[in-house]
C-alpha positions in Angstrom: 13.8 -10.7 15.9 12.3 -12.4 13.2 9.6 -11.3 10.8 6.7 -13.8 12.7 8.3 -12.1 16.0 7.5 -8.8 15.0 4.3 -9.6 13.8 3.1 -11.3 16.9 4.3 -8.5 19.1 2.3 -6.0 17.2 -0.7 -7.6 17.3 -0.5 -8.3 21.0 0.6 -4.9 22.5 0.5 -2.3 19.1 3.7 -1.3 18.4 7.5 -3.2 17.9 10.7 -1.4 18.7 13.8 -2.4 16.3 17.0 -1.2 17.9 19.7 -0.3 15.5 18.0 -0.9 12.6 19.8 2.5 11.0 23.2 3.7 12.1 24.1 6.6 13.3 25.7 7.8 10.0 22.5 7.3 8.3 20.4 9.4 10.8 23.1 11.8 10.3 22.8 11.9 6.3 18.9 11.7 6.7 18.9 15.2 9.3 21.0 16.3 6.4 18.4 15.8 3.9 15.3 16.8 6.0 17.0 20.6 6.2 17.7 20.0 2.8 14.6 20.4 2.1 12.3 23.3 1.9 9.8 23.6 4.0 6.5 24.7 1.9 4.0 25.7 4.5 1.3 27.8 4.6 2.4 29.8 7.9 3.1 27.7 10.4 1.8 24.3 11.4 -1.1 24.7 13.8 0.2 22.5 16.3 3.6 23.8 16.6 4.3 25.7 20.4 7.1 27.4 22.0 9.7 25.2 21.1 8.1 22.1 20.0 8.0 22.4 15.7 6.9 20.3 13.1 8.2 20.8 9.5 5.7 18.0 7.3 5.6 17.0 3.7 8.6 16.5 3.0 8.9 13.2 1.3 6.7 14.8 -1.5 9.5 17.7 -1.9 12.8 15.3 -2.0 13.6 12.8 -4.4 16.3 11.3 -1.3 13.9 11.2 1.8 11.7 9.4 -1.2 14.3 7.0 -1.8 15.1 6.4 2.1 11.1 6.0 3.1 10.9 3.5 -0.1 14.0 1.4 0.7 13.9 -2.4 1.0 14.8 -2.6 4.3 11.5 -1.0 5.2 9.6 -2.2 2.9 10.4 -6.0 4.5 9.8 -4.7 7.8 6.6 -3.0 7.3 5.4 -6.0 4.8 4.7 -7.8 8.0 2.6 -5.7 9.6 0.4 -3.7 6.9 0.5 -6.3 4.5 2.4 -6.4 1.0 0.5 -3.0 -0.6 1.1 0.5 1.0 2.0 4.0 0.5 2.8 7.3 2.7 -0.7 9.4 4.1 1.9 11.9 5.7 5.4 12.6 6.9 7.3 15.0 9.8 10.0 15.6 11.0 9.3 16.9 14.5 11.9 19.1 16.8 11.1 19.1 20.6 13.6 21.5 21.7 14.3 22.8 25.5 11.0 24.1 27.0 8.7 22.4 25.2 5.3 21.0 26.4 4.3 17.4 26.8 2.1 16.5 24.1 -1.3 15.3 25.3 -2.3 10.8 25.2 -4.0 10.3 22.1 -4.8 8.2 19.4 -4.1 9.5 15.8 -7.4 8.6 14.9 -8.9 11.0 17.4 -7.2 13.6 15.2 -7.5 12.4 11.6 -11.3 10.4 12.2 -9.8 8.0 9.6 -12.2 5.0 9.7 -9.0 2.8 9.0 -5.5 2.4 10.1 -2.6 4.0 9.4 0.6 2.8 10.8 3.2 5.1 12.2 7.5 4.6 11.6 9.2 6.7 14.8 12.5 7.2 13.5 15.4 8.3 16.2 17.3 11.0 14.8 18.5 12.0 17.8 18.8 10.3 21.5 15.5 9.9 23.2 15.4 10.3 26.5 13.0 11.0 29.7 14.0 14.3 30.2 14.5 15.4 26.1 10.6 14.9 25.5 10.6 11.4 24.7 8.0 8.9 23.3 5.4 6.9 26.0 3.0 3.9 24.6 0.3 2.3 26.1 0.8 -1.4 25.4 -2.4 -2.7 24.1 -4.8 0.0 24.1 -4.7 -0.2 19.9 -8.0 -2.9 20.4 -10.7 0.2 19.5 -10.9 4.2 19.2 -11.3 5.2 22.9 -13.0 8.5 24.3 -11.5 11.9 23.3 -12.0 15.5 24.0 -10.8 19.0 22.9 -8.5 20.9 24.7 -7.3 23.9 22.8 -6.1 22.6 19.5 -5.5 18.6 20.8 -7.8 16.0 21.0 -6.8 14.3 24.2 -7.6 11.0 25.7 -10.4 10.8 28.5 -9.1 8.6 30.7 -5.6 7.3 32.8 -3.1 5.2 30.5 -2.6 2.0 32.1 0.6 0.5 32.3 2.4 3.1 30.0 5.9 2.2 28.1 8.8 4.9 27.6 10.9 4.4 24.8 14.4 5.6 25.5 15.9 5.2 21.9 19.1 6.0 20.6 19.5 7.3 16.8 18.6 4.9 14.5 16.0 3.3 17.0 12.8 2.9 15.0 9.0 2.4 16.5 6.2 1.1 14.7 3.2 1.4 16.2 -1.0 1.5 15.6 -3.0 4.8 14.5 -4.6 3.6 17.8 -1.9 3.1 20.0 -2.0 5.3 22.9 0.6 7.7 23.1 2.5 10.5 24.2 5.2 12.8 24.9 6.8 14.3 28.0 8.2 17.9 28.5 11.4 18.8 27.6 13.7 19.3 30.3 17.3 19.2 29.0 19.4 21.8 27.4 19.0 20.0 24.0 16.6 19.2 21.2 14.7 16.1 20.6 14.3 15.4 16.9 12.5 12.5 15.6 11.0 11.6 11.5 8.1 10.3 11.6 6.3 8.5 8.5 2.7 7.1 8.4 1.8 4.4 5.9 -1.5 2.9 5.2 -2.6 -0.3 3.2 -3.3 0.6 -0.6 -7.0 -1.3 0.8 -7.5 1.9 2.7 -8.5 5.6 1.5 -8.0 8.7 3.4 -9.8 11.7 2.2 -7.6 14.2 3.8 -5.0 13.6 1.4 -4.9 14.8 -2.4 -3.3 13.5 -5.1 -0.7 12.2 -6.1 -0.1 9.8 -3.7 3.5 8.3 -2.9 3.0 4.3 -3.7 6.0 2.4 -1.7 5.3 -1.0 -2.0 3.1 -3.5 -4.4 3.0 -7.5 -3.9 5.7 -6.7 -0.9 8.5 -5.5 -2.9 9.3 -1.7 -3.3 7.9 -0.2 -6.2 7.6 3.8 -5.1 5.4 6.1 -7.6 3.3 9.0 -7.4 0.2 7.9 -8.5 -3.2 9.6 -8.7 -5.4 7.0 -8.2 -5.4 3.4 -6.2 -7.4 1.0 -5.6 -8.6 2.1 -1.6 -9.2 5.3 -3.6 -11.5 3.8 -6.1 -13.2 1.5 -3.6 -16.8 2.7 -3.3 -17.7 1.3 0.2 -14.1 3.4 1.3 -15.7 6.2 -0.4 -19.5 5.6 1.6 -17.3 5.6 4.7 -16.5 9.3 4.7 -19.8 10.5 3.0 -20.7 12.5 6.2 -17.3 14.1 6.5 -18.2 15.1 2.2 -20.9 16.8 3.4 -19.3 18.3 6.3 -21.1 17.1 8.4 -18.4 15.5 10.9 -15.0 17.1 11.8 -15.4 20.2 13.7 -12.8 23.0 13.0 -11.0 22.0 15.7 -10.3 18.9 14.0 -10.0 19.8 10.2 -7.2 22.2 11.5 -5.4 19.6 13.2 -6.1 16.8 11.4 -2.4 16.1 10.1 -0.5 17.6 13.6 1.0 14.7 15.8 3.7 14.5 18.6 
């Protein structure tokens, strides 16, 4: 597909699937580096379940998962959907095993109450299937935020997906999709584990005050230039700042929320 394709198709239904766009032997070099690395939590991430675990963070813990979210190859495929300026808001690495629970529809924005979009990279580590706990998408429903509500520690969509999608992926399958694509995951009911890395980028035009600095630059004028930084320009940008004056004066996110702000599929 070319870059125009891909562009198109994300503006029209809110997410592009590139098939083999790693190989195998670099999803298996990448699971490598994500248990590599040490997971630095404090207790255990408040949406993990049963069987279903997420392990986040990492990129900012290993200098190789940096150099694999930073390489060109990305950096010309996301270039034509955020634009030529971004860096990473957050990163996971997220093991369904047997057993675990479908994760509720939602929008990421529902969980974060970013006023802007991020943009999510699903990365296939593993086979995806219908009955491992795979990825659903609701083509088109990234147009607005649409009605949420809390149930237990998720903020789940109001309403009945039209039309959804399943992505059956095999490792080294990527998804890009929309903050406010709807999506979803099913139970899993085979005898093996689902993994998946998942990295969110956001235009350097955008500020998210969830996230302290330093912040992980990938890309500048569309051509990689990764750096910890600890100020940019969405940063720095007073009518980004106005935007979240509210949540500043806690005023906005309920508990609920602040806990789960950073917890995804």
């Amino acid at each position: 597909m070319q870059n125009n394709q891909y562009c198109e198709e994300f503006q029209q239904q809110g997410y592009i699937i590139c098939r083999n766009f790693f190989s195998e032997e670099e999803m298996t070099t990448l699971m490598e580096d994500i248990r590599a690395t040490e997971i630095n939590e404090d207790g255990k991430h408040v949406l993990n379940k049963g069987t279903l675990n997420f392990y986040s963070n990492l990129f900012s813990r290993s200098q190789k998962i940096q150099e694999f979210v930073s390489q060109p190859r990305l950096v010309d495929l996301l270039k034509q959907v955020i634009g030529p300026d971004f860096w990473i808001r957050w990163d996971q690495a997220v093991a369904k095993g047997p057993g675990a629970v479908t994760f509720p529809w939602h929008q990421d924005n529902a969980y974060s109450g970013l006023k802007d979009l991020h943009y999510q990279l699903w990365i296939a580590l593993t086979k995806m299937t219908s009955e491992n706990g795979g990825l659903w998408l609701v083509p088109g429903s990234d147009k607005s935020i649409l009605p949420h509500k809390k149930i237990d520690k998720h903020a789940v969509y109001q309403g009945t997906p039209e039309n959804p999608v399943f992505v059956e992926a095999k490792p080294g399958d990527v998804v890009l999709f929309s903050s406010l694509t709807l999506h979803s995951t099913t139970p899993n009911v085979s005898q093996d584990a689902r993994w998946a890395y998942v990295v969110e980028y956001m235009s350097l035009e955008h500020f998210d005050p969830t996230i302290k600095p330093p912040y992980f630059v990938v890309a500048r004028d569309g051509k990689r230039q990764p750096e910890f930084v600890n100020f940019y320009r969405g940063k720095l940008n007073i009518a980004n700042q106005l935007k979240y004056l509210p949540r500043a004066l806690g005023k906005v996110a309920p508990d609920w929320a602040k806990n789960a702000v950073l917890g995804r599929n």
